[in-house]
C-alpha positions as CSV (number, residue, x, y, z in Angstrom):
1,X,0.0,0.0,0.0
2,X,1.9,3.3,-1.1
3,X,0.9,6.8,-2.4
4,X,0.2,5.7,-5.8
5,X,-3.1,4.2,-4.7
6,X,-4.0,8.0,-4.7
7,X,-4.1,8.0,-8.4
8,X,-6.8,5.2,-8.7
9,X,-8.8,8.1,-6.8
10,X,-8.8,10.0,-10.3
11,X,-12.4,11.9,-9.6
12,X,-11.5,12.7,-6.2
13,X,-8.1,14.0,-7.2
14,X,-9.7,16.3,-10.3
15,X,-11.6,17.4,-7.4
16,X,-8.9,18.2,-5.1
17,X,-6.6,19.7,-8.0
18,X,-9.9,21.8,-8.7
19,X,-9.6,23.2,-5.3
20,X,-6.1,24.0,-5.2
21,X,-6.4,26.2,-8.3
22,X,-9.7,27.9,-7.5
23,X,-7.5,29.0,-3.7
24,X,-4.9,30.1,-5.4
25,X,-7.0,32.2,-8.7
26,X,-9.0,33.8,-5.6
27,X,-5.7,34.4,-4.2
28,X,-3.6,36.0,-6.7
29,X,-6.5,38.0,-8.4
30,X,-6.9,41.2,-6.7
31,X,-9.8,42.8,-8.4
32,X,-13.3,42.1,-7.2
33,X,-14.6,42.5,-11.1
34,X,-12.2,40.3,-12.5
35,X,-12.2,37.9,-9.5
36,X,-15.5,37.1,-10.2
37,X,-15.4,36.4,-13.9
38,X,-12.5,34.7,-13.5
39,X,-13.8,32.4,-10.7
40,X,-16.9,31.7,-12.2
41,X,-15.3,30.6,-15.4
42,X,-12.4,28.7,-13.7
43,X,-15.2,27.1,-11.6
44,X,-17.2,26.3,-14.5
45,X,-14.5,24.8,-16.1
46,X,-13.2,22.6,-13.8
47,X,-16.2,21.4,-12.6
48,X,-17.2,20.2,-16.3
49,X,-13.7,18.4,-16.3
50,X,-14.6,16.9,-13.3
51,X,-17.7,15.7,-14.6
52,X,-15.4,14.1,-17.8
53,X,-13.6,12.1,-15.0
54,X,-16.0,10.7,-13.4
55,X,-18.0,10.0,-16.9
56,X,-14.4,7.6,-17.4
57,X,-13.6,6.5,-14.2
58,X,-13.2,2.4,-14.1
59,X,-14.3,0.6,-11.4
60,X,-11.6,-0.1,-8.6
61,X,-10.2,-0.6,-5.1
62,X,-7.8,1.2,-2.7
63,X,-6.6,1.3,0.3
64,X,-6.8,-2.6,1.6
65,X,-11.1,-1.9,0.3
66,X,-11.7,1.2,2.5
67,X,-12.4,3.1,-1.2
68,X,-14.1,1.4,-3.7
69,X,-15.9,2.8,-7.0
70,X,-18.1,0.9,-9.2
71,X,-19.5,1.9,-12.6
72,X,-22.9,2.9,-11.1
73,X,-20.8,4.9,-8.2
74,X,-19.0,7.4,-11.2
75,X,-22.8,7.8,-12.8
76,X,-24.2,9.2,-9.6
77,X,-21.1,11.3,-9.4
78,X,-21.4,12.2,-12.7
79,X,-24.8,13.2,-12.2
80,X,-24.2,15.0,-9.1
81,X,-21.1,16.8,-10.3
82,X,-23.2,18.5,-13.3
83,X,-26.3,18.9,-10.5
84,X,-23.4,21.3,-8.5
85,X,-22.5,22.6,-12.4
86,X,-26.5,24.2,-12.5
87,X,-26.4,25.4,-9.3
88,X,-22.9,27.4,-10.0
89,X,-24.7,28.9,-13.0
90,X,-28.2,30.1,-11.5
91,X,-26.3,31.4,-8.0
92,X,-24.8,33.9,-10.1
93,X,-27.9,36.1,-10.0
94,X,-27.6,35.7,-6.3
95,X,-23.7,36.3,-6.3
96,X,-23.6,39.6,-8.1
97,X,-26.8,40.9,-5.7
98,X,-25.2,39.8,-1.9
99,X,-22.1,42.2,-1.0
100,X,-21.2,39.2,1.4
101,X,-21.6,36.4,-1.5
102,X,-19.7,39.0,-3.9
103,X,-17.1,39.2,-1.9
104,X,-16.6,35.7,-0.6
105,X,-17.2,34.5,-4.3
106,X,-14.1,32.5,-4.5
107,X,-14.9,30.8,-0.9
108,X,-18.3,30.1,-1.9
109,X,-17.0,27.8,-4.8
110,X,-14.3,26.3,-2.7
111,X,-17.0,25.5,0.2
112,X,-19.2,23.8,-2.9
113,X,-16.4,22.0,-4.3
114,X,-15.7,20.7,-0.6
115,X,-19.1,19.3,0.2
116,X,-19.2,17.7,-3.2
117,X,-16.0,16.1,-1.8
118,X,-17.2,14.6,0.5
119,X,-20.2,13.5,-1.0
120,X,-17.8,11.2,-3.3
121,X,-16.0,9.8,-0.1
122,X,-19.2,8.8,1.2
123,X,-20.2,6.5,-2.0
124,X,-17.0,5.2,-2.5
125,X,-16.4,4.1,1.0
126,X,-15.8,0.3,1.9
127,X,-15.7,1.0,5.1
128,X,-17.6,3.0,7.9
129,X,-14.7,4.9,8.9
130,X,-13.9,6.4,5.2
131,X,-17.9,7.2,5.1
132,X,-18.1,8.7,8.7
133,X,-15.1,11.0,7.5
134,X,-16.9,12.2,4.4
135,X,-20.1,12.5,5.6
136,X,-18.4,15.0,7.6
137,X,-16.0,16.5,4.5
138,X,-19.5,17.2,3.3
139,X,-22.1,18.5,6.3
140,X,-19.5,20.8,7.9
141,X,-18.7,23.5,4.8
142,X,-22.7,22.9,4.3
143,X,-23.4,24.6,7.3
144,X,-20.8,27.1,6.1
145,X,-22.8,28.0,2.7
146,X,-26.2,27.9,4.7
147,X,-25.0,30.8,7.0
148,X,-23.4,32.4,3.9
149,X,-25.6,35.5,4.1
150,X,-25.2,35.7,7.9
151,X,-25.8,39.3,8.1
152,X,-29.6,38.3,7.7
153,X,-31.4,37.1,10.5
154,X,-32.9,34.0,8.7
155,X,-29.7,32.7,7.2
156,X,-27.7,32.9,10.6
157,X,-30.7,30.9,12.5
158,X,-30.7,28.2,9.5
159,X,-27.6,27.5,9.9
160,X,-27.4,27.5,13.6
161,X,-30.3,24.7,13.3
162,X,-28.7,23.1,10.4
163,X,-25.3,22.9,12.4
164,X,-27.3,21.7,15.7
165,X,-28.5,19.0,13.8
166,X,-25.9,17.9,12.1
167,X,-23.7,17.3,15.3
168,X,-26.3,15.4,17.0
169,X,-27.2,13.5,13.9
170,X,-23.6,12.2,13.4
171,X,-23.4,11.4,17.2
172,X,-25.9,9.2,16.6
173,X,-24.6,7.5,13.8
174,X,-21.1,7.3,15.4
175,X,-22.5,5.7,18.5
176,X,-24.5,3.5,16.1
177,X,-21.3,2.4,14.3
178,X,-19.3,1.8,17.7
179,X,-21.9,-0.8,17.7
180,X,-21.7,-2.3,14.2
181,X,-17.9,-2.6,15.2
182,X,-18.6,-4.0,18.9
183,X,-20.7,-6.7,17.4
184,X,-19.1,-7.9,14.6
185,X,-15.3,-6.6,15.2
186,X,-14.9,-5.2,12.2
187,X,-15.5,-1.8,10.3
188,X,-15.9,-2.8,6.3
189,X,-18.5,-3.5,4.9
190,X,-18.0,-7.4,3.7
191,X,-16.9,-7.6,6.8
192,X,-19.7,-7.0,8.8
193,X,-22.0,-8.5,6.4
194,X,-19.7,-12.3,6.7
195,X,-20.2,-11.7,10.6
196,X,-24.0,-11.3,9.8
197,X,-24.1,-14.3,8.0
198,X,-22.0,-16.3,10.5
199,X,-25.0,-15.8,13.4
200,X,-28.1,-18.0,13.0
201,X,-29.7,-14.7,15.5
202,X,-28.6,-11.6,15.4
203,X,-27.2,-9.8,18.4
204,X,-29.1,-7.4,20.0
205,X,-26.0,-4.6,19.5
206,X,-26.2,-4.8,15.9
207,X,-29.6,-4.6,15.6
208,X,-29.1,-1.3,18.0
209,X,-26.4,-0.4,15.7
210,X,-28.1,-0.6,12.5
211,X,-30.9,1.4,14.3
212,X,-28.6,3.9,15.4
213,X,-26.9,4.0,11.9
214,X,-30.6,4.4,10.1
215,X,-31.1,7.4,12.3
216,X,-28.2,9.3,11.8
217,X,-28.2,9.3,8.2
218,X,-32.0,9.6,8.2
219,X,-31.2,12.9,9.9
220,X,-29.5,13.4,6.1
221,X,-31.7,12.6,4.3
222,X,-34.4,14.7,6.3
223,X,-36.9,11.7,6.1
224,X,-39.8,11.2,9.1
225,X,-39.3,11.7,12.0
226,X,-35.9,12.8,11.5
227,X,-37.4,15.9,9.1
228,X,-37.3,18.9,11.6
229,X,-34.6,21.0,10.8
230,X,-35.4,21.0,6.8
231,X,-38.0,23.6,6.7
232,X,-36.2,26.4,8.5
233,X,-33.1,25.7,7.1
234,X,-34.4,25.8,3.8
235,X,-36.2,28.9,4.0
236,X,-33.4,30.5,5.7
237,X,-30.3,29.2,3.6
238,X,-29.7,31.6,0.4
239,X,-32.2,29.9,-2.5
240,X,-29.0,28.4,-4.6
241,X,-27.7,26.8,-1.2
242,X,-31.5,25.9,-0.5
243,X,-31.6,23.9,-4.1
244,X,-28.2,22.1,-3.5
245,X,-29.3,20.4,-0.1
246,X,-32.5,19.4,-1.6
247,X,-31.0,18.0,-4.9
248,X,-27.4,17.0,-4.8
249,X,-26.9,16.3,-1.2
250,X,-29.6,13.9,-0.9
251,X,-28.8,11.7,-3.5
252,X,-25.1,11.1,-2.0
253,X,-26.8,10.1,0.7
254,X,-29.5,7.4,-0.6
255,X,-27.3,6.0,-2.9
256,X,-24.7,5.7,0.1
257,X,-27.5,4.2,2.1
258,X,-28.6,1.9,-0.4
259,X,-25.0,0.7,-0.5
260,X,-24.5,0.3,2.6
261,X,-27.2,-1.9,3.5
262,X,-26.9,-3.9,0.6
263,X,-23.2,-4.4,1.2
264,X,-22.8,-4.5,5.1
265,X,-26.8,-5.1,6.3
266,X,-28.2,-7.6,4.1
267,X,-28.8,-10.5,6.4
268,X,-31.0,-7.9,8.6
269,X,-33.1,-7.3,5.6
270,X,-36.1,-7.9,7.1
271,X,-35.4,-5.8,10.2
272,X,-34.6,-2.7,8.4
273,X,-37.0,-3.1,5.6
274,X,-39.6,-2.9,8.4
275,X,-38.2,0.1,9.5
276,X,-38.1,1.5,5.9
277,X,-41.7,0.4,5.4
278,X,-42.7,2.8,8.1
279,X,-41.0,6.0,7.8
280,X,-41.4,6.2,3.7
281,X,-45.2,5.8,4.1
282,X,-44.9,9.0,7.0
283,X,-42.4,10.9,5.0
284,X,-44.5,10.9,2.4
285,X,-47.9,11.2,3.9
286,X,-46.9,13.8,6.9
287,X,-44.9,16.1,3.9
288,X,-47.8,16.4,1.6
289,X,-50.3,17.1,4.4
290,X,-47.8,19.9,5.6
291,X,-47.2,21.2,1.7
292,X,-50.5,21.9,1.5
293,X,-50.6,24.5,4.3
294,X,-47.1,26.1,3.4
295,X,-47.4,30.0,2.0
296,X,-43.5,30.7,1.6
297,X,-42.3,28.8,-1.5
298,X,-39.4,27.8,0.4
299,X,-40.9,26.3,3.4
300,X,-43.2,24.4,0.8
301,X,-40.0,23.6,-1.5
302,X,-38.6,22.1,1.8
303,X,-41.5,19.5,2.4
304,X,-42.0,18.7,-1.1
305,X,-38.4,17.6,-0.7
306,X,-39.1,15.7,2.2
307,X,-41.8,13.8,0.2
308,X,-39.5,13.3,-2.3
309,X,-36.8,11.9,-0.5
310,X,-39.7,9.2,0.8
311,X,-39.9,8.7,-3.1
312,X,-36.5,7.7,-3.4
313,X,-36.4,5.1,-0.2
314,X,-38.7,3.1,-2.7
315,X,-35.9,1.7,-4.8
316,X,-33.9,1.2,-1.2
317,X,-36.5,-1.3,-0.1
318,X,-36.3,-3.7,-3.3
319,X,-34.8,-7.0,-3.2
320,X,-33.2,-6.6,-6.5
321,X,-30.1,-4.5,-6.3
322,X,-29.6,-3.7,-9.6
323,X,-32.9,-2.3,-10.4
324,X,-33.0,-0.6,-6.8
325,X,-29.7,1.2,-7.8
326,X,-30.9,2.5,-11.7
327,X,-34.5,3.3,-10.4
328,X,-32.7,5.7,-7.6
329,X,-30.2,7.4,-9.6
330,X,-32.4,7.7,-12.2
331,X,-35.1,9.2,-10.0
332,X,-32.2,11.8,-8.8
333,X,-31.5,12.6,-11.7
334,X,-34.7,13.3,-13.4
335,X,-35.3,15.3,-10.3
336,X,-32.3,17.5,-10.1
337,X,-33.3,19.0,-13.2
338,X,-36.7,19.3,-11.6
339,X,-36.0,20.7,-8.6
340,X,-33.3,22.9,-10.1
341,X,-35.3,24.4,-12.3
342,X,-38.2,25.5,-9.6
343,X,-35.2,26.9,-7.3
344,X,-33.4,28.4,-10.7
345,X,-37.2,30.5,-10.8
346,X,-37.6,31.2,-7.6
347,X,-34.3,32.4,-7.3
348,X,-34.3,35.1,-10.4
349,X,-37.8,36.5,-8.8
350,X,-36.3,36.9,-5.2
351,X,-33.3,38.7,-6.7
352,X,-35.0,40.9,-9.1
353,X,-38.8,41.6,-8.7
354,X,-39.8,44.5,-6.7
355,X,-41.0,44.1,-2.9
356,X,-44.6,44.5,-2.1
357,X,-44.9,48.0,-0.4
358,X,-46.3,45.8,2.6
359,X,-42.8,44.5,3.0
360,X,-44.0,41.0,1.7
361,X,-41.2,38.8,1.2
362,X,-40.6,37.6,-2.6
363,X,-40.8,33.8,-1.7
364,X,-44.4,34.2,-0.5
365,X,-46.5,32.1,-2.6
366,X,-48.7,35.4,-3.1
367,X,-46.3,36.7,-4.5
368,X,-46.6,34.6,-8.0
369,X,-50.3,35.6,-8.7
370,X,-50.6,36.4,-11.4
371,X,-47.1,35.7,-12.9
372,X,-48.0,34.5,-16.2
373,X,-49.3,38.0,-17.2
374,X,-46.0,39.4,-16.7
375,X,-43.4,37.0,-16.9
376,X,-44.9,34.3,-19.5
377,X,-42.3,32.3,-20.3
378,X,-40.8,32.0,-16.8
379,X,-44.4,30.8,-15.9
380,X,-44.1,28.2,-18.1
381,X,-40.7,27.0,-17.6
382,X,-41.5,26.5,-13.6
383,X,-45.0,25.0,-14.9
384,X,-43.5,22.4,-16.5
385,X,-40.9,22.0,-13.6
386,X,-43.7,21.4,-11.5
387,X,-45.3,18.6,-13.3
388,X,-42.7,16.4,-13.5
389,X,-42.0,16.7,-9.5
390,X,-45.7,15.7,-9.4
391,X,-45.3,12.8,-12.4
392,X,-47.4,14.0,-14.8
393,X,-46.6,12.3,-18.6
394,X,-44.7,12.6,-20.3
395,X,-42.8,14.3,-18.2
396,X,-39.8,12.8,-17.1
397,X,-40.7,12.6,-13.3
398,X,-43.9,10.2,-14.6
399,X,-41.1,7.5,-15.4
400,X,-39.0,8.0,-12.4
401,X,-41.7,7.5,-10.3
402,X,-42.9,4.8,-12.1
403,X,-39.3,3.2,-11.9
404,X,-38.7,3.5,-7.9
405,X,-42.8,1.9,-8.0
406,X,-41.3,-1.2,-10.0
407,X,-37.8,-1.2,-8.3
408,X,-39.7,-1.2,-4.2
409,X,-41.9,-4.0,-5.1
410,X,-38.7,-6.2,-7.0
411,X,-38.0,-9.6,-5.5
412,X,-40.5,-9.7,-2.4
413,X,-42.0,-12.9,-3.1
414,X,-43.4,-14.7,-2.0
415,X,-44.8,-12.3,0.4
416,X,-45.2,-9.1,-1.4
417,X,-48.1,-7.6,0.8
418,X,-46.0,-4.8,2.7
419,X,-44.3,-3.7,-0.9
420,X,-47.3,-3.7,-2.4
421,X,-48.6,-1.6,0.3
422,X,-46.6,0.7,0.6
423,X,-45.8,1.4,-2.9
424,X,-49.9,1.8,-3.1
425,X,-50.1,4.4,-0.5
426,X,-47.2,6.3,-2.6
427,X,-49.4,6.3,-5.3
428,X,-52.1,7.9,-3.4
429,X,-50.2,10.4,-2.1
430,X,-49.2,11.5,-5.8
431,X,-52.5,12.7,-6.2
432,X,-52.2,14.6,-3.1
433,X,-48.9,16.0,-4.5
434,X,-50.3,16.8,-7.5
435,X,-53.0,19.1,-6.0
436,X,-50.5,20.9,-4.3
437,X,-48.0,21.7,-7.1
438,X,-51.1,22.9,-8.8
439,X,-51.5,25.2,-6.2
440,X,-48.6,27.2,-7.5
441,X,-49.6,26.6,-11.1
442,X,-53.2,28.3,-9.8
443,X,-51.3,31.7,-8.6
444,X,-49.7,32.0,-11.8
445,X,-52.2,31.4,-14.5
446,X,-55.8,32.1,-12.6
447,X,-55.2,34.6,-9.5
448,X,-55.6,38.4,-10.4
449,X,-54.0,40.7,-8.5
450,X,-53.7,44.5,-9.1
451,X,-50.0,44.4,-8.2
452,X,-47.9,41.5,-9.9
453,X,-44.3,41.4,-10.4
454,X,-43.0,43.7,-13.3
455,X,-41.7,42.2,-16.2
456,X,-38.0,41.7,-16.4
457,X,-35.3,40.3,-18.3
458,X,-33.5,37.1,-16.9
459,X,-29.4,36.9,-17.0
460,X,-27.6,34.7,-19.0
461,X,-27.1,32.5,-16.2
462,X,-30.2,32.3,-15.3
463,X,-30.9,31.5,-18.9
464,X,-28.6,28.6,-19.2
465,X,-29.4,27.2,-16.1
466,X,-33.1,26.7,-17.2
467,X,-31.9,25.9,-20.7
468,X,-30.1,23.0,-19.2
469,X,-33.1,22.0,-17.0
470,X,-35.6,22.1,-19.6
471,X,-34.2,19.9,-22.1
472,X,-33.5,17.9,-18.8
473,X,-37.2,17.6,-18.3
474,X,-38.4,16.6,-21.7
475,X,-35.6,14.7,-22.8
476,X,-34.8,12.5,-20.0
477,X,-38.0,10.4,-20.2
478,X,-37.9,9.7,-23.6
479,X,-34.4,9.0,-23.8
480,X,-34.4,5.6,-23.4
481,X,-30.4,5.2,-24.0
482,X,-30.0,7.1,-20.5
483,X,-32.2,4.4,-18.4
484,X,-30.2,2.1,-20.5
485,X,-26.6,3.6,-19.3
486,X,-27.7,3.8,-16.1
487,X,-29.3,-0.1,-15.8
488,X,-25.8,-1.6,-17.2
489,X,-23.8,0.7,-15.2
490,X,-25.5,-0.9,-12.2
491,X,-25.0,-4.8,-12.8
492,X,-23.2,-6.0,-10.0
């Protein structure tokens, strides 16, 4: 074992080299004007080289098996590295609005790059130590870029919550692990699944462990009951930092979950399937019932995420670990363009519409009455946005749902009752979804109001960003090459 096995880290090292240069560009550079083009190109740049790397990155092992990358592994990063691309691209309007974010520019990238860091640690790891580090490489600049505008009230109390949180959530998990490691004396993951299989009956501790382990990352994920943080850190985190924990952060952390208990947990399938059963049909359920009631877009944002991330435990509870893995990272990635897009709007309207003269905040749901009139094509774009996060057809968040449907109720004979029912309350609550997306849809097409927001012309950013999500959202269904890629990437 020498330093060369640093080299079979190729994403993570593009990744680390990208760091290095954006420090030293932010360094070097004196002026604030050139700074930020310079940084935003730079960053831009390298994260799209980034996304080449992982797009070619082989399938290997380092480190004795405390790192290991398979083909589906480099998709998700792929996936989430171009995620992190669209939210570069729509914080600019943000960026060149905040004196702090304009003057931290270069820190803001290098806080991003960081948690996407860590977020590749995490899926690669073998072993719970190298996925305890980066869940950590990951949460702790998170709470950084949450409290970025912390000059405003909001943002400093998001991330005090967020940061609260965080801490106790990974105490949990680590006590949870001391567990795993008490009861089967080792920390990878074949190891503690051969342990597993080497007991007729389960010792209590691990079943304590994997409890304690569920928690902590449920925490993460901000699934039921775990969920409490998500809505005021949401609406108090600046919008682009709002749209990167809903989107790219959570799917590190289901695919890493997914992985975890296929690799380490399988012999306790029963026990934490049980446990799965439970908190997807509250995540969902409890979310949509509190969507409906939300005014701020954010806040409502937040619990649509939450409902989505109930969504995404579907494909964790199949029995068929290939289609599990290419329903979920399918599903993430039809709904980062989703979700991107919605944040990409509401983003461009907080930053540029005028205030009410009430002093009504821009992320009000109010706010968007009559949007259409004014703003047409924005309208439009967020409509559309909108109906695939609900799985309309033939949008592509119809297929993605339909996939995680097919992937929870895979290989459950022959006793597929609690599959079947919970995959049947899902759909259920889609309907319920679906009437409060439209609530949105309703301010902007039917409301009147004798004040809505002034016409006004998007940047370019704003305009590739929802370029990129667009195409995203009509294309991505229909595609059938990219379900294709992403099946074969994930054959074991």
């Amino acid at each position: 074992m020498g330093y060369s096995q640093f080299l079979l880290m190729l994403p993570e090292a593009a990744l680390v080299l990208a760091l290095i240069i954006i420090f030293f560009a932010d360094f070097c550079i004196a002026k604030k004007q050139e700074k930020g083009n310079t940084l935003y190109i730079l960053t831009l740049g390298l994260l799209a080289v980034t996304t080449g790397v992982c797009l070619t990155a082989v399938p290997t092992e380092a480190f004795g098996g405390m790192y290991v990358t398979t083909n589906a592994v480099s998709v998700m990063k792929t996936i989430l590295t171009a995620g992190t691309f669209i939210v570069v691209v729509m914080a600019q309007t943000w960026v060149r609005s905040s004196a702090t974010a304009t003057k931290y520019e270069g820190e803001f990238y290098m806080l991003i790059l960081s948690t996407l860091l860590g977020m590749y640690f995490m899926m690669s790891s073998g072993h719970f130590l190298l996925f305890f580090l980066g869940l950590e490489t990951a949460s702790v600049p998170l709470a950084c870029i949450v409290a970025f505008d912390k000059l405003k009230k909001h943002s400093a109390e998001a991330a005090a919550k967020y940061i609260l949180v965080a801490t106790f959530s990974s105490g949990i998990m680590l006590f949870g692990i001391s567990f795993v490691y008490a009861g089967a004396g080792t920390l990878y993951y074949d190891g503690v699944r051969q342990a597993l299989e080497g007991h007729y009956m389960f010792a209590p501790i691990m079943l304590v462990g994997l409890a304690f382990f569920f928690s902590g990352l449920g925490f993460k994920l901000s699934l039921v009951p775990f969920h409490f943080w998500t809505a005021d850190t949401y609406q108090g985190a600046p919008t682009p930092v709002t749209g990167y924990l809903s989107v790219i952060s959570k799917g590190a952390a289901a695919l890493t979950l997914l992985i975890v208990l296929e690799k380490a947990f399988a012999p306790m399938a029963d026990y934490y399937q049980a446990m799965l059963f439970v908190v997807i049909i509250l995540s969902i359920t409890i979310a949509n019932l509190f969507a409906i009631r939300q005014k701020e877009l954010k806040r409502f944002m937040a619990y649509s995420s939450i409902s989505q991330a109930g969504y995404i435990m579907l494909a964790v509870i199949g029995n068929n670990f290939q289609i599990s893995t290419t329903a979920l990272i399918y599903y993430v990635l039809v709904y980062v363009v989703a979700n991107m897009a919605v944040f990409t709007v509401i983003n461009v309207v907080e930053h540029k519409g005028q205030p009410s003269p009430g002093g009504q905040p821009l992320t009000m749901m109010s706010t968007y009455d009559g949007f259409y009139q004014t703003n047409p094509k924005l309208a439009f774009l967020m409509t559309l946005a909108l109906f695939s996060l609900a799985g309309i057809p033939p949008f592509a968040g119809m297929f993605s749902k339909f996939f995680v449907f097919m992937a929870g109720v895979a290989g459950h004979e022959p006793n597929p009752f609690w599959a079947y029912f919970v995959v049947f309350i899902a759909l259920i609550n889609t309907v319920v979804s679906l009437y409060y997306y439209l609530l949105i849809v309703k301010a902007m097409y039917i409301k009147k109001t004798d004040t809505p927001l002034p016409t006004f012309q998007s940047d370019n950013s704003t305009k590739v960003a929802m370029a990129i999500c667009t195409a995203g959202i009509a294309l991505f269904g229909v595609v059938s090459c990219i379900y294709d890629w992403i099946y074969a990437s994930a054959a074991l």
